[in-house]
C-alpha positions in Angstrom: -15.8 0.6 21.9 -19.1 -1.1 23.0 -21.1 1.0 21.3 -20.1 0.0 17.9 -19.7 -4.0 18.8 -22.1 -5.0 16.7 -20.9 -3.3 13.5 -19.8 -6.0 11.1 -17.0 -6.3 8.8 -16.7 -8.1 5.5 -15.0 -11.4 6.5 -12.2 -12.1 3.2 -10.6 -15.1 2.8 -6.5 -14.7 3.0 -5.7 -16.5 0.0 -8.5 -18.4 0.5 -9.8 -20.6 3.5 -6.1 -21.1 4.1 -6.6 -22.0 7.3 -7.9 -25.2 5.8 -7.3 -25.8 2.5 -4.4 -24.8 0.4 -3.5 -21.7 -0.2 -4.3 -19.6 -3.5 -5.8 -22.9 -5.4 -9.2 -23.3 -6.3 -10.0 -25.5 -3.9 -9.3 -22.7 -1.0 -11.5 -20.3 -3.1 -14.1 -22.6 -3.3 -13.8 -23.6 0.4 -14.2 -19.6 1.5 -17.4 -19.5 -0.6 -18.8 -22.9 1.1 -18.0 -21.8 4.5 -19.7 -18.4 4.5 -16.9 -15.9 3.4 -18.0 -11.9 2.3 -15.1 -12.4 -0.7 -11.8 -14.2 -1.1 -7.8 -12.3 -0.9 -5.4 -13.6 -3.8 -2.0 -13.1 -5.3 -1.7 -12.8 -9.3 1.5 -12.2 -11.2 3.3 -12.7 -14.5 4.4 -16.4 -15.9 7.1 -16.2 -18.4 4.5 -16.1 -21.0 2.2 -13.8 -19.3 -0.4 -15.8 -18.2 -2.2 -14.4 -14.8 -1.2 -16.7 -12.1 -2.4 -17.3 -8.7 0.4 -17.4 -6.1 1.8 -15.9 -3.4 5.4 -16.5 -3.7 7.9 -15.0 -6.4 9.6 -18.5 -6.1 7.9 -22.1 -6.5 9.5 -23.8 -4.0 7.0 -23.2 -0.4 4.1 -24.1 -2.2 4.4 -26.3 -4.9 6.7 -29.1 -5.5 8.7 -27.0 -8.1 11.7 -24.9 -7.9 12.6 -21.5 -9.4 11.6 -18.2 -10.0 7.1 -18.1 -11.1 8.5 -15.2 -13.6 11.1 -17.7 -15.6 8.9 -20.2 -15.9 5.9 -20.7 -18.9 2.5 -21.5 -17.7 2.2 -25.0 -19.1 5.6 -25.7 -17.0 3.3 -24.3 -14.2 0.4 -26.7 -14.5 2.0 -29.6 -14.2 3.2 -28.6 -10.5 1.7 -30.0 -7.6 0.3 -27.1 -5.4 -1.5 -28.7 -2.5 0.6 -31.4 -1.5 2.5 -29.2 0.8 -0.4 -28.6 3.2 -2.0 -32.0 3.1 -2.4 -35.2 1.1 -6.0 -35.0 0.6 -5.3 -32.0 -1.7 -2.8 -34.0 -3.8 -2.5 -32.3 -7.5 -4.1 -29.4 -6.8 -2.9 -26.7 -9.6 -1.9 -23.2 -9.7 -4.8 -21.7 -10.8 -4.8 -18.7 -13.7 -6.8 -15.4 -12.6 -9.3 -16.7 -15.7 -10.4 -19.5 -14.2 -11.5 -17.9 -10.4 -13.2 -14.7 -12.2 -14.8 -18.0 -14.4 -15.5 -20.5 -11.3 -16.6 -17.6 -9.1 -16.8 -14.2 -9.9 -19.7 -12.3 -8.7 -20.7 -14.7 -6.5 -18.5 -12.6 -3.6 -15.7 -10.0 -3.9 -12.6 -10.5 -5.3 -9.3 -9.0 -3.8 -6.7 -9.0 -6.0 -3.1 -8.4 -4.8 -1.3 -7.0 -7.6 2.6 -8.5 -7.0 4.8 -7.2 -9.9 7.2 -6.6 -6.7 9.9 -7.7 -8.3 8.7 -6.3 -12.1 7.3 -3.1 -11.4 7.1 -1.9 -14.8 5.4 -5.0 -16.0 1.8 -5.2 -17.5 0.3 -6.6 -15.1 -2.5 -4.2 -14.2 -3.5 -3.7 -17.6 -3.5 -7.1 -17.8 -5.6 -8.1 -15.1 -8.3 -4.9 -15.9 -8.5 -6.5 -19.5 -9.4 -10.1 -17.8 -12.0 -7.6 -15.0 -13.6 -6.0 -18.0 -13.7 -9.9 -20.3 -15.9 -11.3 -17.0 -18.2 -8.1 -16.1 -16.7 -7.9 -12.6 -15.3 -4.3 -12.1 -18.2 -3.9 -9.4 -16.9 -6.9 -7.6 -13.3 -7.2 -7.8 -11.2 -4.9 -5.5 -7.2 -4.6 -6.7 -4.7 -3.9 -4.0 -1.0 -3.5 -3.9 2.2 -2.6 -1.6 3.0 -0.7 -5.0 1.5 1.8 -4.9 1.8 3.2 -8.6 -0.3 0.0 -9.5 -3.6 1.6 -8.4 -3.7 5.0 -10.4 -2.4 2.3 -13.6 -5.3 0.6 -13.1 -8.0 3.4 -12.4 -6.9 5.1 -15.6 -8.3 2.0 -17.4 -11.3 1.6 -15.3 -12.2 4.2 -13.2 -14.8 2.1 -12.2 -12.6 -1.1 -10.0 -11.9 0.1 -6.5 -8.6 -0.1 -5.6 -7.0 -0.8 -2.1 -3.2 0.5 -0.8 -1.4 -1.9 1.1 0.8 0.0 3.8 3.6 -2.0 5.6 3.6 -2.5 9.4 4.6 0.1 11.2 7.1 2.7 11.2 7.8 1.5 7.5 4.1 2.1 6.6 3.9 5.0 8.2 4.4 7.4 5.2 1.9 5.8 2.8 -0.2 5.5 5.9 -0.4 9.0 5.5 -0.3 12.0 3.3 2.2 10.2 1.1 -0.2 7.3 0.6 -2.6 9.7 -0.3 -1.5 11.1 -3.8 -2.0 8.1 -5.3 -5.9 8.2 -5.2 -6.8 4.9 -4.3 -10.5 4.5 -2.7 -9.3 2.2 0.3 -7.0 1.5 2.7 -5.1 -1.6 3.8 -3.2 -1.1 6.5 -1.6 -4.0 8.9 -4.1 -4.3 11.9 -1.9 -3.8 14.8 -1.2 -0.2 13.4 -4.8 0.4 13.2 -6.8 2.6 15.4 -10.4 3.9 16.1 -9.1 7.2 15.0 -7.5 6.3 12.0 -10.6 4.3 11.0 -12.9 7.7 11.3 -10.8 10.1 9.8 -10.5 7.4 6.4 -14.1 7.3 6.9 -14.4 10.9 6.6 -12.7 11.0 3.5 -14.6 8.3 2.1 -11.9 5.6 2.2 -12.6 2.5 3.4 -10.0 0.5 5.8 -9.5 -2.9 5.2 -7.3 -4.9 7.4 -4.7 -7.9 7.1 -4.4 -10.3 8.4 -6.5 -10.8 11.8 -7.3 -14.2 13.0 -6.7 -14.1 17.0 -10.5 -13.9 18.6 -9.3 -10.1 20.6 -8.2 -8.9 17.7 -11.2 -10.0 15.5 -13.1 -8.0 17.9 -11.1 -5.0 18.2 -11.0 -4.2 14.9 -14.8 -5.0 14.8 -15.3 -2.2 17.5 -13.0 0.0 15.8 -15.3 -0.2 13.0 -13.3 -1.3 10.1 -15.0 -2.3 6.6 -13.4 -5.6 6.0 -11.3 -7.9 8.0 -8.8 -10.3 5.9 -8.6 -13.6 8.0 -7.0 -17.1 7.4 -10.3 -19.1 8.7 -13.2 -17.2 8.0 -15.9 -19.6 9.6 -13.8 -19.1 12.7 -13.7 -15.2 12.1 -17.5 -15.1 11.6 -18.0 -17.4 14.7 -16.2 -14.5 17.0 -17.6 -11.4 15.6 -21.5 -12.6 15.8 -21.2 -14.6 18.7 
């Protein structure tokens, strides 16, 4: 594994610098950037009024100091919610953020991975949707759409062949089928698999068929260099300074 310790992986911010700065807001995006980050992770789904929103959460209620379901509620209901409270004072008001204004605050200045999460509302428009909003900005060569739903990807690459897309596989045995020829049929140009089901062999035969394998969501320093010897493209972290600080030192 030695041999390759110096290979290094695309440090993405997990929602943002999460680690430090509340997650999915604008001001975690913007923290990412700041503190050295290869591209930010995020979460976008449907408002009542299909606006592209930024959280994590099919409820309001861990992050913000609403209550309810994100998808029952209209987007001007959604601004007025407090989303940074929750982790510290200092980030008092921050807003749920739509998908328009991080393409407009910060698009092409890193990548973009978008987690598609129609989880709930699978049938939903929200990959056409958020192609539309890739194409408005001029970002399909920096913005990477993932998913656990899988029929999301081949949606969106019939739209825009172009935007890479990324499957999310779930740990373990319960990923294991779209870990593998099952994931497979739906043609999506990388892999996101859970790191602890990661291997160096998994990593070279994606590799071989020119997939990329990009992992979630590694922050513990043996892991950050684990996966860095296995040779994985990116490496989705909570605290990317701290990430960059173990794989280059």
């Amino acid at each position: 594994m030695s041999s390759i310790a110096n290979h290094q992986p695309l440090i993405i911010a997990h929602r943002g610098d999460s680690a430090n700065a509340p997650e999915n807001t604008l001001a975690a995006f913007r923290q990412a950037w700041e503190n050295g980050a290869d591209g930010i992770e995020l979460d976008v789904m449907l408002s009542a009024d299909q606006k592209l929103v930024v959280i994590h959460d099919e409820t309001l209620d861990r992050t913000t100091n609403g209550h309810g379901q994100v998808a029952s509620t209209p987007f001007a209901a959604l601004r007025e919610l407090d989303a940074g409270s929750w982790f510290s004072p200092e980030f008092k008001g921050e807003p749920i953020p739509l998908l328009d204004e991080v393409f407009a605050d910060l698009g092409g200045k890193f990548l973009i991975n978008v987690e598609l999460k129609n989880y709930e509302t699978p049938k939903d428009q929200l990959p056409e949707l958020v192609v539309a909003l890739i194409k408005k900005h001029g970002l399909s060569d920096s913005v990477l759409l993932s998913s656990f739903n899988a029929r999301n990807l081949p949606r969106a690459k019939s739209l825009a062949p172009e935007i890479r897309t990324g499957l999310l596989t779930l740990p373990g045995l319960l990923g294991l089928p779209m870990r593998g020829f099952w994931g497979r049929r739906f043609g999506a140009d990388d892999l996101h698999p859970y790191y602890r089901d990661v291997s160096a062999k998994l990593v070279q035969s994606r590799h071989k068929l020119g997939q990329k394998v990009n992992v979630w969501t590694v922050d513990e320093p043996d892991d950050l260099r684990r996966m860095q010897a296995f040779g994985v493209d990116m490496i989705i972290c909570n605290d990317p300074a701290h990430a960059r600080q173990i794989l280059e030192g």
